[in-house]
C-alpha positions as CSV (number, residue, x, y, z in Angstrom):
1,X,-97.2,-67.6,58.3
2,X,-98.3,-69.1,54.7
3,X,-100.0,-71.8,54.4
4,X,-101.4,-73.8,51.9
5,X,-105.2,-75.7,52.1
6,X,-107.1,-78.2,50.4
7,X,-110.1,-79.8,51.0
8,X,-110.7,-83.9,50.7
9,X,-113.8,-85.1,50.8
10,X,-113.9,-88.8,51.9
11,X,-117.0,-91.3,50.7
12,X,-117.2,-94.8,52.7
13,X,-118.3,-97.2,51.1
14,X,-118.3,-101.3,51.7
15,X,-116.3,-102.5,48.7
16,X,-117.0,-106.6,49.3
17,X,-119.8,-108.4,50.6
18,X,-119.5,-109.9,54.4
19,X,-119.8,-113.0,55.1
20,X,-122.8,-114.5,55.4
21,X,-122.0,-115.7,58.8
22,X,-119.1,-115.4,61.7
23,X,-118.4,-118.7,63.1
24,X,-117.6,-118.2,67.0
25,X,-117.7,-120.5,69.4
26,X,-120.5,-121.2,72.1
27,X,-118.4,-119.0,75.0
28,X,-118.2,-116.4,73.1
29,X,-121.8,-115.8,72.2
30,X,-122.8,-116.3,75.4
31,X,-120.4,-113.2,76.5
32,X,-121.8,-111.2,73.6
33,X,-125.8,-112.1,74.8
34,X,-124.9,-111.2,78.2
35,X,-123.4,-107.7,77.2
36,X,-126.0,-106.7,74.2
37,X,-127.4,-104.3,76.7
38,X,-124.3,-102.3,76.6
39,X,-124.8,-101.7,72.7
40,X,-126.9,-98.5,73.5
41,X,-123.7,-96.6,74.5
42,X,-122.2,-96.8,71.1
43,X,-124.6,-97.1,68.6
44,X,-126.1,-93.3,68.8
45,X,-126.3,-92.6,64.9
46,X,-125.6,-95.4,61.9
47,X,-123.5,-92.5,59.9
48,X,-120.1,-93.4,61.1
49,X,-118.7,-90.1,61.3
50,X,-121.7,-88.1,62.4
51,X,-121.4,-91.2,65.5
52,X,-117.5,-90.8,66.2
53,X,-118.3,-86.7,67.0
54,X,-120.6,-87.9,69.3
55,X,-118.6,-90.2,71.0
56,X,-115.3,-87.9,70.9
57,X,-117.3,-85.2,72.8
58,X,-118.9,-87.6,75.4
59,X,-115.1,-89.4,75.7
60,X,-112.7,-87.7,74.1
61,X,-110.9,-87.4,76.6
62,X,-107.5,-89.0,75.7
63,X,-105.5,-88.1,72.6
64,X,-102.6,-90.2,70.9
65,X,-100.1,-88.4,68.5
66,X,-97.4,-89.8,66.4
67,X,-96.7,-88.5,62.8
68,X,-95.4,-91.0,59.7
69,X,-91.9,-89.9,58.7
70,X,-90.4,-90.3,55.2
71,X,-94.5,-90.2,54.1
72,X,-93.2,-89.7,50.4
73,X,-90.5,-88.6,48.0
74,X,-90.8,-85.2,49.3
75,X,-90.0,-86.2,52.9
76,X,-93.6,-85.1,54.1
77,X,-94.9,-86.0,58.0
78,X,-98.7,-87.1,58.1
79,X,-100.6,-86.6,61.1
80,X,-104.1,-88.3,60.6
81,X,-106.8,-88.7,62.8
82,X,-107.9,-92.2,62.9
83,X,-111.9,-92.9,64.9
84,X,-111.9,-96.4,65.8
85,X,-115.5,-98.5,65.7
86,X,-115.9,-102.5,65.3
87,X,-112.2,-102.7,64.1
88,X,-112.4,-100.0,61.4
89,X,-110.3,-97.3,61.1
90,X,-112.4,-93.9,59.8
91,X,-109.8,-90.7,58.9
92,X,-111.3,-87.6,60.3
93,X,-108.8,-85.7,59.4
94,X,-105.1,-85.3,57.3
95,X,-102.3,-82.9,57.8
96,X,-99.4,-83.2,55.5
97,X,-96.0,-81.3,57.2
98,X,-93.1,-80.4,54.8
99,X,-89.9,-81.4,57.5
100,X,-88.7,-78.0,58.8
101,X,-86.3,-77.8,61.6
102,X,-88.5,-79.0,65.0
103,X,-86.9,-75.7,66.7
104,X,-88.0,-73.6,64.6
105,X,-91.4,-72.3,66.3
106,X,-92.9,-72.6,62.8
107,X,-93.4,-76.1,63.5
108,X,-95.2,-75.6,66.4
109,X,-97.6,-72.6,65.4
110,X,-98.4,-75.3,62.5
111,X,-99.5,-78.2,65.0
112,X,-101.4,-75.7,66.9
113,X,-103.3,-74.5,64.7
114,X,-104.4,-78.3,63.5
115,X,-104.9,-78.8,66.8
116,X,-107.1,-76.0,67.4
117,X,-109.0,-77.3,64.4
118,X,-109.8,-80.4,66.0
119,X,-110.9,-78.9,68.9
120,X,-113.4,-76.7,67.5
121,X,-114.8,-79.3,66.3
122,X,-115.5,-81.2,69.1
123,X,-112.1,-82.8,70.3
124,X,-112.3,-79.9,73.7
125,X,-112.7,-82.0,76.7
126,X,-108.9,-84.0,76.6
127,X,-107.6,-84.9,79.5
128,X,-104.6,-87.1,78.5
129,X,-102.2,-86.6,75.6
130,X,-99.8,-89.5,74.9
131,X,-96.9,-89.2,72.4
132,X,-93.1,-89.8,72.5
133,X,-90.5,-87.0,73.3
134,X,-91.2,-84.7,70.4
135,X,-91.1,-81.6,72.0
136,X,-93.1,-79.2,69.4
137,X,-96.0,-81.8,70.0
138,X,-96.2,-81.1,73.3
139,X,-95.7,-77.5,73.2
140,X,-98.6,-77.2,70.5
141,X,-100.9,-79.3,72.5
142,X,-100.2,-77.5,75.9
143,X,-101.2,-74.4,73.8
144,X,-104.4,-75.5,72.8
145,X,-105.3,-77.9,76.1
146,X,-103.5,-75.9,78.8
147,X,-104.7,-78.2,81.4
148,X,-103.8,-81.8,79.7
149,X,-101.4,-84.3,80.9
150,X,-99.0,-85.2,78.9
151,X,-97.6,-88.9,78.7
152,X,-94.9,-90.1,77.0
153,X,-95.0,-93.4,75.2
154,X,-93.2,-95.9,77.3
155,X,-92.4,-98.3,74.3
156,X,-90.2,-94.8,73.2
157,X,-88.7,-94.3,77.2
158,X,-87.9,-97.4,77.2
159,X,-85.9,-97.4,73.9
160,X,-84.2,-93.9,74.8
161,X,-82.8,-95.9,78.2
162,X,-82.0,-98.4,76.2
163,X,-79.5,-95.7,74.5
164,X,-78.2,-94.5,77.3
165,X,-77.3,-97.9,78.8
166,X,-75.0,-98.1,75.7
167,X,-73.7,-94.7,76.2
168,X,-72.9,-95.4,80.8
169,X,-71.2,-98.8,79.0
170,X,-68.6,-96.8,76.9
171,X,-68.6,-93.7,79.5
172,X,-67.6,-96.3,82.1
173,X,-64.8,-97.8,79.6
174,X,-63.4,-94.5,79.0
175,X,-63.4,-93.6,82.7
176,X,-61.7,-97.2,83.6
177,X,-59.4,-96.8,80.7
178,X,-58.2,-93.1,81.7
179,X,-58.0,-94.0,85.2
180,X,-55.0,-97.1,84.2
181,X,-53.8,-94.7,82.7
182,X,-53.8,-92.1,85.9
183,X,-55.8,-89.8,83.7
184,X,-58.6,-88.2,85.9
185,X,-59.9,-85.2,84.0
186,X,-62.5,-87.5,81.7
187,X,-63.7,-89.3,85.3
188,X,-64.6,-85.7,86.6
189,X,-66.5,-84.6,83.8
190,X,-68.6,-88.2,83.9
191,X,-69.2,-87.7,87.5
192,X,-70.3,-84.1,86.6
193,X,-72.7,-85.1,84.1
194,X,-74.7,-87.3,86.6
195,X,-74.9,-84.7,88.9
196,X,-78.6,-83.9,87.1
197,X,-79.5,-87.8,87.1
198,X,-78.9,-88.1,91.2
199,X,-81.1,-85.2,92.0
200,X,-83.9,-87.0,89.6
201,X,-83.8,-90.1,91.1
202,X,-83.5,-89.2,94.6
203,X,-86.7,-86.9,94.1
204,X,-88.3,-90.0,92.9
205,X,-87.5,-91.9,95.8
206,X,-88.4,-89.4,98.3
207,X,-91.8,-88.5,96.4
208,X,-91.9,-92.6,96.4
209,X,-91.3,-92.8,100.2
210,X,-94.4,-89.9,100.8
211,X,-96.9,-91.9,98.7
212,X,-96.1,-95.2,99.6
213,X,-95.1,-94.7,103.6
214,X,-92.4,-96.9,102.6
């Protein structure tokens, strides 16, 4: 497969002056006296990024993956990878993806290998991987952390049954209008098509009734 690389080398660098001081109220302090203990566990090294490898190999456990779309005029994806300390985003790292058919296994041999990047280079022990039901994403990470879970983003289930609601709506329209008619041969074919949906949710309920005793 070609590719093409570049290298970006990122300076940080505080660009305004702070404010002298943070006005918080008396509850609040007190909460942050009472915790200053716990400020050990994060602050292992003042460089930034030399601190988020640290913490990513003691927890980096759980992975989130999204990608921009429509990035540019050339219709690029970006994946980033954003390290998160005292609400500051750092970028770790960038890959720029040209839209190719998601099929293709291209696509997926080209998240794999960025994933594979960021796990040798410290991103080995995940456990979770959340993302929402882009397919090639979850093929490439299985590749690379055969043992992860994979989550899907409920805010995206959630919008995909919202899609289908509108789709049973219109399916049960047809199938009410076909049956005044005495038409029958569009009501089979709905009832067909939920043939996959039953068996889903009746495995639920039964896996439901073993775990629950209810």
């Amino acid at each position: 497969m070609e590719a093409s690389y570049t290298s970006v080398h990122l300076k940080h660098s505080i660009f305004h002056k702070h404010p002298d001081k943070y006005e918080v109220n008396e509850e609040i302090k007190l909460e942050i006296q009472k915790n200053l203990h716990l400020s050990s566990k994060y602050t292992r090294d003042d460089n930034q990024l030399i601190l988020a490898n640290i913490l990513l190999k003691e927890y980096g456990y759980n992975i989130i993956v999204d990608a921009t779309y429509k990035t540019n005029a050339l219709d690029y994806e970006l994946y980033s990878v954003i390290s998160q300390f005292d609400s500051s985003g750092f970028a770790m790292a960038y890959l720029f993806v040209e839209r190719i058919n998601k099929k293709n296994n291209a696509y997926i041999e080209i998240l794999a290998s960025f994933f594979k990047a960021l796990k040798d280079s410290g991103l080995d022990q995940v456990y979770f991987f959340l993302t929402d039901k882009d397919f090639s994403q979850i093929s490439a990470a299985q590749q690379i952390w055969p043992n992860i879970k994979v989550q899907i983003c409920y805010w995206h289930l959630k919008k995909l049954f919202e899609e289908y609601e509108s789709i049973l709506q219109d399916a049960l329209a047809i199938v009410q209008e076909q049956h005044a008619a005495s038409n029958t041969q569009w009501t089979q074919s709905v009832y067909k098509s939920f043939d996959g949906i039953h068996t889903i949710v009746n495995d639920i309920k039964s896996y439901r009734r073993r775990n629950t005793n209810s």
